[in-house]
C-alpha positions in Angstrom: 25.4 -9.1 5.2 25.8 -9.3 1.2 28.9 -9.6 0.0 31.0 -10.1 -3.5 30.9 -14.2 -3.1 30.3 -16.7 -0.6 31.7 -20.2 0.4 28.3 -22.7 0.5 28.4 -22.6 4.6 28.2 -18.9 4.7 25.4 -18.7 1.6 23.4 -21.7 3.7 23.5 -19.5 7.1 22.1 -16.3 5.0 19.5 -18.2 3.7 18.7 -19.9 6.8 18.9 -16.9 8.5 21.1 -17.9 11.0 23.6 -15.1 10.3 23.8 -14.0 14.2 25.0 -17.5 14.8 27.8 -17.5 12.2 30.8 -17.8 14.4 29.5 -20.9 16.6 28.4 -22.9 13.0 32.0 -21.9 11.1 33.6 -22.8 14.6 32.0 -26.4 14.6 32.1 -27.2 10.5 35.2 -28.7 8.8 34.3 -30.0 5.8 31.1 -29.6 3.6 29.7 -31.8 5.4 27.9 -30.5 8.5 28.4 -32.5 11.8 26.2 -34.6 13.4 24.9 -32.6 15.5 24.9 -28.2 15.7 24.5 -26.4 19.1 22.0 -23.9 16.9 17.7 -23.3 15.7 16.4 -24.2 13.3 20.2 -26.4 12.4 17.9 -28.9 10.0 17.1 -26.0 7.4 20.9 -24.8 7.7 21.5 -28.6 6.5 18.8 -28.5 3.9 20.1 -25.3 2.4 24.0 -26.4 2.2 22.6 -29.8 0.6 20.9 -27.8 -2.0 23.5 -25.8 -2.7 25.9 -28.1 -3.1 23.3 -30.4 -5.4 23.5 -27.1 -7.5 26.9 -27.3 -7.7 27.3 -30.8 -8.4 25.1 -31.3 -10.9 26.3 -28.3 -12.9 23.4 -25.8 -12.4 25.3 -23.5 -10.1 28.7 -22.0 -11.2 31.4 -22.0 -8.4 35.1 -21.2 -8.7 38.1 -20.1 -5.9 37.9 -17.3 -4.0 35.7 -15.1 -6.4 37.2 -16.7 -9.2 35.0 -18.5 -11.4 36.4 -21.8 -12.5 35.5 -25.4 -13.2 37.4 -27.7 -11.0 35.6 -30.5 -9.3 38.8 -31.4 -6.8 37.3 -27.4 -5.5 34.1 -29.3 -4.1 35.9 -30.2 -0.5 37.9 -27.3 -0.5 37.8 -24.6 1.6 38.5 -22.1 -0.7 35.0 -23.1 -2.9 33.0 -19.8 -3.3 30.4 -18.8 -5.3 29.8 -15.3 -6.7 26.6 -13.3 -5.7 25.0 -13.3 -8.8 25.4 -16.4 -9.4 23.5 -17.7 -6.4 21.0 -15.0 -6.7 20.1 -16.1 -10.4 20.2 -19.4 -9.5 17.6 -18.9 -6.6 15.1 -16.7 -8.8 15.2 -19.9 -11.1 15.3 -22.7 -8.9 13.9 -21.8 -5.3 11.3 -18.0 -6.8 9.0 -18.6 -3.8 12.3 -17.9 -1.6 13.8 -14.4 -1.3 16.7 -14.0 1.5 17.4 -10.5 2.0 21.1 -11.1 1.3 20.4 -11.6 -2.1 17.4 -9.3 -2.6 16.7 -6.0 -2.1 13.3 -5.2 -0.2 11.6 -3.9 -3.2 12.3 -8.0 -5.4 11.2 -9.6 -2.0 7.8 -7.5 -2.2 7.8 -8.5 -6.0 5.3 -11.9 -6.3 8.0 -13.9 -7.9 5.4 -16.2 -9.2 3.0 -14.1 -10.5 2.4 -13.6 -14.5 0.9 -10.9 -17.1 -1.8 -14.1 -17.7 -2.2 -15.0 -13.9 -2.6 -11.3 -13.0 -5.1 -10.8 -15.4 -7.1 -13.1 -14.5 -6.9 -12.3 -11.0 -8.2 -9.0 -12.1 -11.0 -10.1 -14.3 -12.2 -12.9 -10.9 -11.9 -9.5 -8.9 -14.3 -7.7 -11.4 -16.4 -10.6 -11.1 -16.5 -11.2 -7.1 -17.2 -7.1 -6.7 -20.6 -7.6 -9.1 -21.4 -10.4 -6.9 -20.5 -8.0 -3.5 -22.9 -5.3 -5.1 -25.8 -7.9 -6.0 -25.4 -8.9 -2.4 -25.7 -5.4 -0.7 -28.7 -4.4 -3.0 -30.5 -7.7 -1.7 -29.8 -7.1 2.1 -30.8 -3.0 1.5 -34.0 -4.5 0.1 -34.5 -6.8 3.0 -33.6 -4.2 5.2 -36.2 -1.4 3.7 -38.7 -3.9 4.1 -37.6 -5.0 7.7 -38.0 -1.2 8.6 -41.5 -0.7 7.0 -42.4 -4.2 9.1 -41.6 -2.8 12.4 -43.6 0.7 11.5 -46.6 -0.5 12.3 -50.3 0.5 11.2 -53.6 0.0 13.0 -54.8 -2.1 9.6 -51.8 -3.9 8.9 -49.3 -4.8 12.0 -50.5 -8.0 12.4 -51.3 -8.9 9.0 -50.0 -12.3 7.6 -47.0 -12.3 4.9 -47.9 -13.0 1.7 -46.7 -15.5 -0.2 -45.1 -13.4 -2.7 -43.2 -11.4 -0.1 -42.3 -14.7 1.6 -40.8 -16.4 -1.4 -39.0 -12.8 -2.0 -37.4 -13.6 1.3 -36.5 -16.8 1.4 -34.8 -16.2 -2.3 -32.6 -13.5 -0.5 -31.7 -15.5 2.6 -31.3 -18.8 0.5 -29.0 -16.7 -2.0 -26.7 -14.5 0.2 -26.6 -18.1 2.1 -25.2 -19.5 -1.0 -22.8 -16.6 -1.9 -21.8 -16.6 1.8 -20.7 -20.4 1.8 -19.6 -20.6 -2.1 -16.1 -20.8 -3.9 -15.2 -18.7 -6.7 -14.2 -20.4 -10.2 -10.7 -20.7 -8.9 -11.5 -21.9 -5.3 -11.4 -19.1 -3.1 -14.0 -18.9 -0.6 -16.1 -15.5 -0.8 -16.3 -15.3 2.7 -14.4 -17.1 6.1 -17.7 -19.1 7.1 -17.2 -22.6 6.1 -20.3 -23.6 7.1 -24.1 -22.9 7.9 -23.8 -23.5 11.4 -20.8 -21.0 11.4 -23.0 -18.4 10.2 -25.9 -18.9 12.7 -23.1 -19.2 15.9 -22.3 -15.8 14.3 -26.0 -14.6 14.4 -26.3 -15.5 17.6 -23.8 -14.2 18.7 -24.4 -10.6 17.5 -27.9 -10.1 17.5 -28.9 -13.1 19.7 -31.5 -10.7 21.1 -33.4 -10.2 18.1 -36.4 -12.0 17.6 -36.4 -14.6 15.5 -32.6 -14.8 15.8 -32.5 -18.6 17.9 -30.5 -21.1 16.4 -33.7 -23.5 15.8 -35.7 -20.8 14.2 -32.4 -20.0 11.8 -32.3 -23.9 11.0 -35.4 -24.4 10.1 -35.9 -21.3 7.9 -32.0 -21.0 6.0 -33.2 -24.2 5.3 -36.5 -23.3 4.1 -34.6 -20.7 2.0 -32.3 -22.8 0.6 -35.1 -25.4 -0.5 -36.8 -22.3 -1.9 -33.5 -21.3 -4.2 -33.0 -24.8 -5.5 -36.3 -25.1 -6.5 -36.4 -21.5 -8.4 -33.2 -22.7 -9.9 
């Protein structure tokens, strides 16, 4: 599908991706400008993509020439013969258009490339993924120690299986719940969610729906205590 140069319609149907159609577009277009009307998908980005390369050429940022031949002669621009040279157009995209990476003009491995990406971006992608797994860790040593406690709940004693919580080991609690709540719904520094619930009523739908059977796990009960928790946490703060 690559090939030494292009004429603008045949570059636009690459990039489109419309190549399988190439014989009903070339059979319908005379002149660089696209009919009215093309009996093909998707014919508004094949429009798009011949306007943009023909802006390029225009205005100077996209060398063109005849039939392989770099040259510049604006009388070219209707002509048939127009063509532009594959790396040409393929510097021009990775300037102008990075986010888009037609496999006519890039090898798998430069599509796989983020095009957008820098040394600066990546490091501190790296340094918010540092970051995000200490928050991951803090989280799982919280729910262990909620859950080792759970456990020496429901081993119960003749002295102590009904005893009343104290308030220290409540507040413990609700400081866990109210901060894996807030972890749960939060953003990083850079916006990201750290998890897909968007909201508190996500997460208890999700309770529900999983251990629904539990005690305690009713979605008034949840209200009234995440809310509880989350009093709790702001006032600690």
């Amino acid at each position: 599908m690559s090939a030494v140069y292009y004429r603008p319609i045949d570059a636009a149907i690459r990039w489109a991706g419309l190549f399988r159609f190439r014989d009903e577009i070339l059979a319908t277009v005379r002149s660089r400008r696209l009919p009215a009307t093309l009996d093909c998908p998707r014919c508004n980005e094949l429009r798009l993509c011949t306007d943009r390369i023909y802006d390029a050429i225009i205005h100077g940022e996209l060398p063109y020439g005849q039939n392989g031949i770099t040259m510049h002669d604006e009388s070219l621009w209707d002509s048939p013969d127009l063509t532009i040279r594959h790396v040409d157009l393929k510097r021009w995209m990775a300037h102008t258009y990075p986010g888009q990476r037609p496999a006519f003009l890039f090898s798998r491995a430069e599509r796989v490339v983020h095009p957008v990406i820098t040394v600066e971006a990546g490091q501190a992608l790296l340094v918010e993924r540092e970051a995000l797994k200490s928050q991951l860790d803090l989280c799982r040593h919280q729910v262990q120690a909620l859950q080792d406690q759970l456990k020496k709940q429901d081993a119960p004693t003749a002295s102590c299986a009904l005893c009343p919580l104290s308030d220290r080991a409540e507040a413990t609690y609700l400081n866990i719940v109210g901060a894996l709540l807030e972890v749960m719904l939060g953003h990083t520094p850079s916006g990201t969610p750290y998890s897909r619930f968007t909201s508190q009523e996500a997460v208890i739908s999700a309770l529900i729906a999983h251990h629904g059977n539990l005690m305690g796990i009713a979605e008034r009960t949840l209200q009234a205590k995440f809310a509880q928790a989350r009093r709790k946490l702001r006032s600690a703060n």
